[in-house]
VODRENVO-584741 format. One record per residue (C-alpha): residue number from 0; residue in three letters; x, y, z. Coordinates in pm, whole numbers, always signed. Example, Ala and Ser with C-alpha at 12.3 -4.5 7.8 and 13.67 -1.06 7.14 Angstrom:
   nr  rest      c1      c2      c3
    0   ala   +1230    -450    +780
    1   ser   +1367    -106    +714
***
This chain:
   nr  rest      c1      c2      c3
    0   unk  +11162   +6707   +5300
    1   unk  +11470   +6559   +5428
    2   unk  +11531   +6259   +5672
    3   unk  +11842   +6141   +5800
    4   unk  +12068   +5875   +5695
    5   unk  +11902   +5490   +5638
    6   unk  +12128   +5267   +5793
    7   unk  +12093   +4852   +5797
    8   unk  +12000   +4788   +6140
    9   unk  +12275   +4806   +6397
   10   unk  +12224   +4685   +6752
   11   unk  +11843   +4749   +6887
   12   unk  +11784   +4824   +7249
   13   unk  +11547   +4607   +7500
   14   unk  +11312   +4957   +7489
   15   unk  +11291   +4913   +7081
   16   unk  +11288   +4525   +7078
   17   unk  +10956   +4567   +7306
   18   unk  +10825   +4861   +7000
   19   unk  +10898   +4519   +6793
   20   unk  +10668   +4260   +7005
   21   unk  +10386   +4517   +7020
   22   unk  +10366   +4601   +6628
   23   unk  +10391   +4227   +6559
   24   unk  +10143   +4122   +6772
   25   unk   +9958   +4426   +6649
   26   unk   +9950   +4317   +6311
   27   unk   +9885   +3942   +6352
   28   unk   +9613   +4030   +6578
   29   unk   +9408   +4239   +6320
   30   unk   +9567   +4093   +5988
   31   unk   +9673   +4438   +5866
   32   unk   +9881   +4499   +5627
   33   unk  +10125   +4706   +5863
   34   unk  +10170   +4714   +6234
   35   unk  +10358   +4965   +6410
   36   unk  +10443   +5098   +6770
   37   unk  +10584   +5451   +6921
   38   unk  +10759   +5517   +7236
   39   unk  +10665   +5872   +7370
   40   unk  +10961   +6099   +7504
   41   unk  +10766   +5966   +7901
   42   unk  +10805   +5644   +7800
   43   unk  +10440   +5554   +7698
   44   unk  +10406   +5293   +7408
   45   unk  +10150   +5337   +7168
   46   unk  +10091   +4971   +6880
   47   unk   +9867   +5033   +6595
   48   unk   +9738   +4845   +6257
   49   unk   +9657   +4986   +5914
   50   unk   +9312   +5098   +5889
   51   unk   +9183   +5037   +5547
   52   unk   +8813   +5133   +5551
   53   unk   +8630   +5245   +5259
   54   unk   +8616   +5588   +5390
   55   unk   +8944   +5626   +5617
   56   unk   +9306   +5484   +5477
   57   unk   +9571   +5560   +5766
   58   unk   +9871   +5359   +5804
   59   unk   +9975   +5180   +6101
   60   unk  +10260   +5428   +6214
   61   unk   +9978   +5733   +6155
   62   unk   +9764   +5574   +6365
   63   unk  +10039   +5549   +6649
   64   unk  +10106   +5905   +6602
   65   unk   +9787   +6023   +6630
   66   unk   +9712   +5803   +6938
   67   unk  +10041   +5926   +7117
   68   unk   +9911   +6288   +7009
   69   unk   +9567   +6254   +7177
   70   unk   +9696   +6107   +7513
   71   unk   +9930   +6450   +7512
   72   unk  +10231   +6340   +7424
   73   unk  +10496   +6573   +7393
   74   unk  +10755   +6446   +7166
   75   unk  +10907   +6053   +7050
   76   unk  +11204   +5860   +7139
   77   unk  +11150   +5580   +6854
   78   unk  +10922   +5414   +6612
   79   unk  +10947   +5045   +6472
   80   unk  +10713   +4946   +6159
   81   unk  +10669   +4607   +6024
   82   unk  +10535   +4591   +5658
   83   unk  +10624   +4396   +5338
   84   unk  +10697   +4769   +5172
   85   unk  +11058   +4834   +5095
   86   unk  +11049   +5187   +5221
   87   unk  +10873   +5442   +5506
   88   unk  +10628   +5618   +5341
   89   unk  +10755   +6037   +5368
   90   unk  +10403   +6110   +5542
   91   unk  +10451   +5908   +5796
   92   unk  +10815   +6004   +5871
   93   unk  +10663   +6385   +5817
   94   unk  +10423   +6283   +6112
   95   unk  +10704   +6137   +6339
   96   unk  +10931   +6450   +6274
   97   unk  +10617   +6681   +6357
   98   unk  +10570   +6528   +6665
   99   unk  +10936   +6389   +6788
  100   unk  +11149   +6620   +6648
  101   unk  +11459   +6571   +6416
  102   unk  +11631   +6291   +6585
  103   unk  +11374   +6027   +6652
  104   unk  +11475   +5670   +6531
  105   unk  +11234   +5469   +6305
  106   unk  +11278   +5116   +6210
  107   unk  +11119   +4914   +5922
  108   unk  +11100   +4572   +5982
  109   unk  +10917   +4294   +5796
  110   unk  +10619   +4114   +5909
  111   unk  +10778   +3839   +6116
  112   unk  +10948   +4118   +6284
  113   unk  +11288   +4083   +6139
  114   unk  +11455   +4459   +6157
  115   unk  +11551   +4578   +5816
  116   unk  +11674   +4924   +5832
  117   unk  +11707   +5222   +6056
  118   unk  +11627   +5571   +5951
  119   unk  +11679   +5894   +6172
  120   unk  +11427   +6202   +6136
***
């Protein structure tokens, strides 16, 4: 599987800086290990946490997927990620290319919310 280019983080619009609030609040709210948030291609926002159940393990930008899936979403604009991993994990970039397309900006960010790097599916 290929994904574009990983870039260090450039200059981030208002729409993605909002993707930032909601996965950090996200994440501090629930104490997950990962928060995330998607932007649908209508504009919809979708903020998730890692579930880490005994008997279900998805991480927090599945979870957004999924969600943004099951309202009927048709595609994604972008996807921000805050975790204290060093890299997107190719599942979840798999997910947001199945869904959005080739195209779709993801950024990983650490916990504070501190954009790291950019990556283009």
């Amino acid at each position: 599987m290929s994904t574009g280019p990983t870039s260090e983080v450039g200059e981030v619009s208002a729409e993605d800086r909002k993707l930032v609030t909601l996965a950090r609040a996200t994440r501090a709210r629930t104490r997950a290990a990962e928060g995330a948030a998607v932007r649908d291609a209508d504009g919809r926002t979708y903020a998730a946490a890692t579930v880490d159940l005994p008997s279900l393990q998805v991480s927090a930008l599945g979870v957004c997927v999924a969600m943004a899936v099951a309202s009927g979403a048709t595609g994604l604009e972008a996807a921000v990620v805050l975790t204290e991993s060093e890299a997107l994990a190719d599942a979840d970039l798999a997910a947001v290319r199945d869904l959005g397309g080739a195209g779709v900006v993801v950024h990983r960010g650490d916990p504070r919310g501190t954009l790291v790097t950019t990556t283009t599916t």
